[in-house]
N, C-alpha and C positions, 0 to 999 in steps of 0.2 A: 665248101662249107661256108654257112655263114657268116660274117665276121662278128664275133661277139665284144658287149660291151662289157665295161665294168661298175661295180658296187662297191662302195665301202659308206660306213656310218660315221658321222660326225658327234665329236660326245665333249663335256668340257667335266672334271673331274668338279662338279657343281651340281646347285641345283636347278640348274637349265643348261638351252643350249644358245641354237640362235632365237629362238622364240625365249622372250620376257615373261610373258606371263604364263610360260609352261608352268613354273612352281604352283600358280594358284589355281590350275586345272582340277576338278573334281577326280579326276583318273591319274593324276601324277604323283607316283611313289618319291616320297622326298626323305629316303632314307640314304640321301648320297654320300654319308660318314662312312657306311659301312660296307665291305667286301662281298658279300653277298647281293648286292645293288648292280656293281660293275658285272659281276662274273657272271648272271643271269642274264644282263646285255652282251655280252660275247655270244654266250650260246645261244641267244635268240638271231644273232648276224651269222652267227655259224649254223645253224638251220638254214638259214637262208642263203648260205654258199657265196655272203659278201667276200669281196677281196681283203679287205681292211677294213678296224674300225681306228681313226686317232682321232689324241685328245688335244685342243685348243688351250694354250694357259696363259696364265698374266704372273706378275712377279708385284703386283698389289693390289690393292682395294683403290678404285678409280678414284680421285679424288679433285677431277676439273671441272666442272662444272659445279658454279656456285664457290669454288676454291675451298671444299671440302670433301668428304669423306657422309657427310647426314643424305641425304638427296640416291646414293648408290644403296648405303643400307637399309631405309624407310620401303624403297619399290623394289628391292630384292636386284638390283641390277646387275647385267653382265659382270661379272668381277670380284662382287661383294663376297665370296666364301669362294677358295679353291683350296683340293689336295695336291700335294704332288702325284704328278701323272705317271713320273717313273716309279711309282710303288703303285699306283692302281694296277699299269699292266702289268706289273709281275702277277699281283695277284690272278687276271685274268689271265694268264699264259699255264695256269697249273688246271684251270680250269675249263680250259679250251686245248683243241687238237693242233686248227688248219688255220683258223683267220689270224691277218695280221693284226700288229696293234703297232697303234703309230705315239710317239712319243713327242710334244712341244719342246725344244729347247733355246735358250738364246745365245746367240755368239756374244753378243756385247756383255752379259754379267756373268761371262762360268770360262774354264779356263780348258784349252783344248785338250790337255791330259786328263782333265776330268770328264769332260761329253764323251772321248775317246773311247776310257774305259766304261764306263755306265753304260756307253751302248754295245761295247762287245761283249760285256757281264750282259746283256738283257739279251743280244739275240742266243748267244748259247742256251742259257738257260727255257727261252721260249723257242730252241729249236730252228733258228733261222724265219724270223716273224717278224723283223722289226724294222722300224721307218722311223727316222730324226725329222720332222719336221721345223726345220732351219728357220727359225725367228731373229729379226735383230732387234727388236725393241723399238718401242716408239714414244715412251710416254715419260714424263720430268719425275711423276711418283715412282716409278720404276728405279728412277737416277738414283734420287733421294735411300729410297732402301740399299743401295749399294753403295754407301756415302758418297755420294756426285751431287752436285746445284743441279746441273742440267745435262741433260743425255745428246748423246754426239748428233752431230748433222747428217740429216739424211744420206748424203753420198758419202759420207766416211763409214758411217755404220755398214754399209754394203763392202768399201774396200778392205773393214778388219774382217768381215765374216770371208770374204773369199781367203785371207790369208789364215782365218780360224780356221777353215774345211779341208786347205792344202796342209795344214801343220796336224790335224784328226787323220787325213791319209798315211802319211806319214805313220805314223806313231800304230795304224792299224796294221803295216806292210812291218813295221820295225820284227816280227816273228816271221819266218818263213814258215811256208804251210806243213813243212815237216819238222818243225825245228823240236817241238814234243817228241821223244823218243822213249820214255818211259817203261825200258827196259830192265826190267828185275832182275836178270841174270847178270848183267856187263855193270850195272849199277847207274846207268848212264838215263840221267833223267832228260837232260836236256843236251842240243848239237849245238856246243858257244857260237859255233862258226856262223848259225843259223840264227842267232841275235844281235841287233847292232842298237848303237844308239843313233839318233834323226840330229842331236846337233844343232836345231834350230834354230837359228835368231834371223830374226825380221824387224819390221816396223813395229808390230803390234805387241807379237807373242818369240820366247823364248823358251825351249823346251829339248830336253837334255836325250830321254827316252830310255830306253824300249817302252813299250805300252808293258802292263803287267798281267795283263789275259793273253795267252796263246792263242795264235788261230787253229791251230788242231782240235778237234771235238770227238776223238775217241782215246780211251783209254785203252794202251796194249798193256796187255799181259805177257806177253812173251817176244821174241822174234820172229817165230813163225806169223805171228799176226798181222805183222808190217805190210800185208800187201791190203789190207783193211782203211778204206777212206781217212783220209787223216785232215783235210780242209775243214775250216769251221763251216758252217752252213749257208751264210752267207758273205763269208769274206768281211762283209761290215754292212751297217741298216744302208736301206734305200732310202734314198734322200728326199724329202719333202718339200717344198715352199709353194706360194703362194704371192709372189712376186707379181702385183699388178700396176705401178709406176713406170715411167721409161729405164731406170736404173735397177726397179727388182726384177724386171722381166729380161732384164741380161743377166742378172745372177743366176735367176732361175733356169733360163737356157744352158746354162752352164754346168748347173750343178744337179738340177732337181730330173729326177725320174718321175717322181708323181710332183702335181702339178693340183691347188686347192684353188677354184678361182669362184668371185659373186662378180654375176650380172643377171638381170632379170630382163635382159631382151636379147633374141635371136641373134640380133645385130650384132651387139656384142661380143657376144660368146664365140661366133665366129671371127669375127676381125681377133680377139685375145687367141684363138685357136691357131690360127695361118699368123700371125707373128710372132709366137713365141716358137713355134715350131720351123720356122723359116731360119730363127737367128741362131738356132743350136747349129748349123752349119759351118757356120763361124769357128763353133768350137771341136770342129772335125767328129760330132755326132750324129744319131743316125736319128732325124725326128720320130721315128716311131718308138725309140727307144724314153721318150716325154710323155706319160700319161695324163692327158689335162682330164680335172674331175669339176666341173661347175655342181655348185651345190644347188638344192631345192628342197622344199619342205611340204610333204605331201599330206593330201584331207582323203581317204579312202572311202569311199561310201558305196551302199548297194546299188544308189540310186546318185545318179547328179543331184537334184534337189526334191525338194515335197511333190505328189500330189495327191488328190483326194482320195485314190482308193488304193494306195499305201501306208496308211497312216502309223504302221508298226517299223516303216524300213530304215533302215540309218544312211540319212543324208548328207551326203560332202558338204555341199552350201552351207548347210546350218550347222554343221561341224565347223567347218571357217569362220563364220559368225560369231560363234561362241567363243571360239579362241580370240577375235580379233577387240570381243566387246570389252574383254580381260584386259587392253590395252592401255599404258597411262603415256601419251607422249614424252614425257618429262623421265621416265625410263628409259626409253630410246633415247634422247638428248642427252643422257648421264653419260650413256657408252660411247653413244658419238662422238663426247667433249673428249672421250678418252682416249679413243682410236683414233683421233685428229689430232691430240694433245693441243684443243683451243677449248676456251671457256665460251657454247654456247650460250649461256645465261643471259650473256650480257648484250646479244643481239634480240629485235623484235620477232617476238613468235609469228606474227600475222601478216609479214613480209618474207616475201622471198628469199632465198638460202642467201647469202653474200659469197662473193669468191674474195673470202680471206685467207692468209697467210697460214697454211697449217701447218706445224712439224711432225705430224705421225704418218698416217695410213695413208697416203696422197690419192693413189692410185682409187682407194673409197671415196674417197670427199670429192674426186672428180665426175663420181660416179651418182653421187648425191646430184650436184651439181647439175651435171646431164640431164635428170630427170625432173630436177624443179623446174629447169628453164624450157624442154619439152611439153611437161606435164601442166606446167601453172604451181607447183606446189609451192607453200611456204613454209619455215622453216619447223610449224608446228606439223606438220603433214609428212614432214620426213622423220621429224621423231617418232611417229607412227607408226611412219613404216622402218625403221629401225625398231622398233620394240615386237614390230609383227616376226621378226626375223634377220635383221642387218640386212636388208633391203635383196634377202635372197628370193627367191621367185616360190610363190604357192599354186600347186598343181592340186588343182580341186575336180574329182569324179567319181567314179566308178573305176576300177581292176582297170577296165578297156580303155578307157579314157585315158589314164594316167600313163601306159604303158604306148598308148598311141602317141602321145607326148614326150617320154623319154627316146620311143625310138626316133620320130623326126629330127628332135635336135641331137642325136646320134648319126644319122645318116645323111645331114644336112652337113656334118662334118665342122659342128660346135663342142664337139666331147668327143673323149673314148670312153669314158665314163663317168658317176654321177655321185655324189656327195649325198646320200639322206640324211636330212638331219628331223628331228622328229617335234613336233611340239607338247607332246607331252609324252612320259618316260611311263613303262616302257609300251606301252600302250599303241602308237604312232607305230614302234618298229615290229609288232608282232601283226599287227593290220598289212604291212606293207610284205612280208616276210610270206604273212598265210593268203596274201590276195593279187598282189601285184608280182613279184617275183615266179608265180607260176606261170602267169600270162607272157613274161620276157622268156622264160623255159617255150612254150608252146609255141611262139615263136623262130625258136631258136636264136635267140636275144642273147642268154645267158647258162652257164654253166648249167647241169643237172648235179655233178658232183664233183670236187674237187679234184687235181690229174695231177696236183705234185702237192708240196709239205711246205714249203716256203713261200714266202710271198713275193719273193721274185719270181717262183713258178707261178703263182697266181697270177701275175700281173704281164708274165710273157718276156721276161726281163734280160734273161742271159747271164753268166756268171759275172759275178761285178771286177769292177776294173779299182785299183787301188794306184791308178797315174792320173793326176788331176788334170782334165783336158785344157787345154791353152788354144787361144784364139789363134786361128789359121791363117795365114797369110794372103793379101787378098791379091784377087789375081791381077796379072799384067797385062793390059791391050798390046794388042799389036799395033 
């Protein structure tokens, strides 16, 4: 059988995604306040037999560049307006079957007994669907909101989040899988023996326990019922990151099952593909068990571009066009200053990027970097191309075209699968749903229909493991 890829959608509980001027698209619904917005995007990824959709979030309204907060709200920039993402996908989990929904959260401002339980309250109730994608934070605004001056240094922020995830295991194992006994006859709701507390103190965090969600997910009626599944559905979310730095790309080895990555060249994508999955070794894992998803943002057309005796057909090219005229650099620079946490304002637009000191996204800005000093750009050219999408890659054609492109860097051995994020809602994902997605089927690319309930069966995952993997001993020559 063929080896098939994967799909999930990238969404941000806003009114865009990676594309900036999705909002001002003449086809984008910008009714992202309300619940009927989110859950009509579920079932349209759920038509289309995606693995996952998750949400990107921030914990402010960007406010570095210019040393303000006017500049993000004026261009509608990444950031300017977000809901909480763990109530959008509740909502969407009542509204949907099979797809996952992936949830933002950060280790550095919430406290492990709370990520804990939010996400063991989230997959029961969506039925074993859910994914934590494991943020540390990057940004001073972010500090500020959780009364801090300034947010911890890059390499610290990775050693509390790894003692954040070991102290969340914890706290999710604190129930044994039978320890629900909810016995009506003997009176006996719970097995004490089968609860403990975790006891925890560390560096960072200090936490007493039990969690207070069971991992049991059936309710017995009786004794005779006891031989009836009693494990929650997925033990706890699959774990998310997008660790592209030398220091995220070891957390991530570590921890993350699915894996969110931007590059817009081949090169790339593979070199982040063969190292990240190299180093999980380290952590006595199995690389296949890493799903890397590079993201792209796709243009569907009947036709690649015009010509004269088509003049009714819809065109990728000028589909791309359109979108990319919508562009104001100075939008992309707003998010950039954010996701770097530097003020680019205060450098020359008309010169090339500068390799300054950043405190945020590193693993991005090295990425900018790459391509100014490659490309010629300057620093107004990457704002550009930051506003066209955070410098993710646009696959512009025809069903055939785009699917020829997904599968090469698929079988080129840069992906297991692929991030769509759309540039205008929901519009983007119903093209790609009703035109592209058949073509990876006819292939045998991609699912026809889904084979199990969870999105660790989605995703080929295995029962999850509740002992946090530790770094393997390295071997000895002889």
């Amino acid at each position: 059988m063929t080896k098939q890829l994967h799909l999930a959608g990238f969404l941000i509980a806003s009114h865009l995604t990676h594309s900036h001027p999705a909002w001002r698209h003449p086809l984008n619904d910008l009714n992202f306040l309300r619940p009927e917005f989110y859950q009509n995007l579920g079932r349209i990824l759920e038509r289309g037999k995606f693995d996952f959709v998750f949400f990107a979030d921030g914990l402010m309204i960007p406010s570095r560049y210019g040393a303000g907060i006017t500049d993000t709200l004026r261009y509608g920039s990444q950031g300017a307006a977000f809901l909480d993402p763990a109530f959008v996908v509740a909502t969407m989990a009542v509204a949907t079957e099979y797809i996952g929904l992936g949830v933002t959260r950060s280790t550095t401002y919430s406290a492990p007994f709370e990520l804990a339980r939010t996400f063991a309250s989230l997959d029961h109730l969506s039925r074993g669907r859910i994914a934590w994608n494991v943020v540390t934070s990057h940004n001073t605004a972010e500090a500020k909101n959780f009364g801090f001056e300034e947010h911890l240094e890059h390499e610290i922020r990775y050693d509390k989040a790894d003692e954040f995830i070991e102290v969340a295991y914890k706290l999710w194992d604190s129930w044994q899988e039978d320890a629900l006994v909810l016995d009506k006859e003997t009176g006996l709701f719970a097995d004490p023996t089968k609860v403990r507390h975790i006891n925890h103190e560390g560096r960072w965090f200090k936490s007493q326990g039990p969690l207070t969600v069971p991992r049991s997910s059936f309710a017995l009626a009786s004794p005779k019922e006891k031989t009836l599944p009693k494990a929650s559905p997925q033990a706890r979310p699959a774990i998310m990151q997008a660790g592209s730095s030398d220091r995220g790309k070891e957390f991530a080895s570590r921890w993350a099952e699915i894996l969110f990555e931007i590059d817009p060249t081949p090169e790339g994508r593979k070199a982040y593909y063969d190292d990240v999955k190299s180093r999980a070794v380290k952590y006595g894992r199995n690389p296949d068990d890493i799903k890397i998803f590079p993201a792209v943002i796709p243009f569907v057309g009947e036709t690649e571009a015009m010509s004269n005796d088509k003049p009714l057909r819809v065109y990728a090219k000028e589909k791309q066009a359109f979108h990319n005229q919508l562009v104001d650099p100075i939008a992309g620079l707003v998010t950039l200053s954010s996701h770097m946490d530097y003020d680019f304002s205060q450098l020359p637009l008309d010169e090339p990027v500068k390799d300054v000191q950043v405190g945020g996204i590193r693993g991005l800005f090295e990425l900018a970097l790459r391509l100014s000093k490659k490309e010629g750009l300057t620093l107004r050219d990457i704002g550009r191309l930051y506003a066209e999408g955070i410098l993710l890659p646009h696959l512009v054609g025809t069903p055939t075209q785009i699917a020829d492109q997904l599968e090469e860097s698929f079988k080129n051995g840069e992906a297991d699968g692929f991030i769509i994020s759309a540039a205008y809602l929901p519009g983007a994902f119903e093209e790609f749903v009703e035109f592209v997605v058949p073509e990876l089927q006819r292939r045998g690319l991609f699912r026809k229909e889904y084979t199990g309930k969870t999105l660790r069966d989605h995703l080929l995952l295995g029962k999850a493991s509740l002992t946090p993997p530790v770094r393997q001993p390295e071997p000895v020559g002889i």
